[in-house]
C-alpha positions, 0 to 999 in steps of 0.5 A, a space after each residue: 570889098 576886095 576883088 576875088 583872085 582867080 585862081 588860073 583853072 578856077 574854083 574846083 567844086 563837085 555836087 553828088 547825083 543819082 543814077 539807077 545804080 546808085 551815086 556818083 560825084 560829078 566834078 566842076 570848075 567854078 569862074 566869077 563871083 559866085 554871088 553873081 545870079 548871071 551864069 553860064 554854063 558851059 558843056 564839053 564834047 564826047 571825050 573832053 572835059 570841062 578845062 577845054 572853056 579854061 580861056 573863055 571861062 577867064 575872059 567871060 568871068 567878069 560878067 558872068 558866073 562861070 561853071 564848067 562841068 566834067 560829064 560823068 566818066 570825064 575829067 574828075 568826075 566819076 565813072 558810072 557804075 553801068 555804061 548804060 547810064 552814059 546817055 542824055 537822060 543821065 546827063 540832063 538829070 545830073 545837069 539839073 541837080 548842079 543848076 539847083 546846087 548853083 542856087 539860081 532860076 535861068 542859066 546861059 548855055 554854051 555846050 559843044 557836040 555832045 554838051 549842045 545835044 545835053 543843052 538842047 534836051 534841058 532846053 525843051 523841057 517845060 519850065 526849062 532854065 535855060 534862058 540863052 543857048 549856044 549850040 557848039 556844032 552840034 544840030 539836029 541832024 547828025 550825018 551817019 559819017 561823023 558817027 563812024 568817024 568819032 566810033 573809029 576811035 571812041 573806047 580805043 584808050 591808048 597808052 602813051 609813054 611820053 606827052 610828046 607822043 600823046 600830043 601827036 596823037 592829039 593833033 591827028 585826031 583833033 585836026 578839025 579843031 582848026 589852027 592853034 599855037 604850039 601851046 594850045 596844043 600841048 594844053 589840050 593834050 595834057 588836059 586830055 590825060 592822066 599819068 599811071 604807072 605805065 604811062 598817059 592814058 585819055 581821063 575818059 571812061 572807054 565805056 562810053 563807047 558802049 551806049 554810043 555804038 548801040 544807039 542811033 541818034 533820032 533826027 525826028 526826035 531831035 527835030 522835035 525838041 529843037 522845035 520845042 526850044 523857046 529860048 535865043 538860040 545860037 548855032 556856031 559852025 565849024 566852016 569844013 564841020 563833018 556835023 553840021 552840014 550848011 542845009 541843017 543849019 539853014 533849016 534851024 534858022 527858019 524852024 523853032 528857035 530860028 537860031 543865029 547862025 555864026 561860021 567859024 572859018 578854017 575849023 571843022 567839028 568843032 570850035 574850041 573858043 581858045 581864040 579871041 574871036 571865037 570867044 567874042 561870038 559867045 560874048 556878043 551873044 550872051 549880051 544882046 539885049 543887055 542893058 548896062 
């Protein structure tokens, strides 16, 4: 049988979900053979989208089946008819009705920030169908600064006139993202917009904002359903990560999953896996134990 071509931004599919308010589309892109039962599935941050894993999901999709979702609000997917509903509980309920459009039992997990909180949730629930779980930056604690930090700016959708300024925009605020080449850079501002008729605004619901500063996250909780984890966890850290302080992620590796811990050098919140040797962490990962 031929080999399937790749298209370069993957297979675009979406699965209609539930909220208390009614339906909504949430959108994803699809990488691999869709007839491969060995899937990851890979989460974004508070205000990215699924095209953030575009580099990992071709590197990794000859192994496995690769699926990257845009969170309700984000990307191509729908907005919620309540902000209310931007909460983990609606996520995890939408991430469970994909998992049963994708028709398999396990699924691999790599999730950043927000997508890691969405991962450790569905990870300990009984029954979970996460088999390996891959914690972007994201822990059980998270330090009251970075709070302010990401609600300084969440909600505030500015309009740009041009992608040169975006871009500028882009850099400053995603600083900690680490070193990238000119061209990463204008990748990840252009998947972070859309263009109307008076410029280029983020592809977020600015209401995420809502639930976000009403809400604060419960360490013991958190705590709690790390401890609940029974899958292989992996913990990767952004060296100056204002997320993950060295202590939490000391404290996971002795507690519940006792995760792996790998530090990604001169990034802080958080790794983006558009490098090599950050996509061959999740790699090496996902196949420990594998036998060829």
């Amino acid at each position: 049988m031929a080999e399937e071509t790749v298209a370069p931004e993957g297979r675009r599919r979406s699965v209609q979900c539930a909220s208390p308010k009614g339906l909504h589309r949430m959108a994803y892109r699809e990488w691999g053979d869709p007839r491969n039962r060995e899937v990851l599935i890979c989460v974004h941050g508070l205000t990215r989208s699924s095209r953030d894993f575009d580099e990992l999901a071709r590197a990794l999709c000859g192994q496995f089946r690769v699926v990257c979702p845009d969170v309700a609000g984000r990307g191509d997917s729908d907005r919620l008819a309540d902000p209310m509903q931007y909460t983990w509980t609606q996520y995890v309920g939408d991430m469970v009705t994909l998992i049963a459009r994708l028709d398999v039992e396990t699924v691999n997990w790599l999730g950043t920030s927000m997508g890691g909180f969405v991962g450790l949730a569905l990870g300990a629930q009984p029954g979970s169908p996460v088999k390996k779980l891959i914690l972007n930056d994201a822990a059980p604690v998270v330090p009251r600064a970075s709070l302010e930090r990401i609600g300084a700016y969440l909600g505030k959708v500015p309009v740009f006139k041009d992608l040169m300024q975006a871009e500028a925009f882009v850099r400053e605020i995603s600083a900690p993202f680490g070193p990238h080449s000119d061209a990463q850079w204008r990748f990840l501002t252009e998947t972070w917009l859309r263009q109307g008729a008076d410029g280029w605004r983020p592809h977020y619901d600015p209401r995420i904002a809502e639930p976000f500063r009403g809400s604060v996250p419960n360490d013991e909780l958190l705590w709690k359903l790390y401890d609940a984890l029974r899958c292989p966890t992996l913990l990767v850290r952004g060296e100056h990560s204002d997320v993950v302080t060295r202590e939490t992620a000391a404290e996971m590796t002795r507690r519940g999953p006792r995760a792996q811990v790998v530090e990604v050098r001169g990034v802080g919140h958080a790794p983006t896996f558009m490098h090599a040797d950050q996509i061959a962490i999740v790699r090496d990962f996902l196949l420990q134990g594998e036998t060829t």
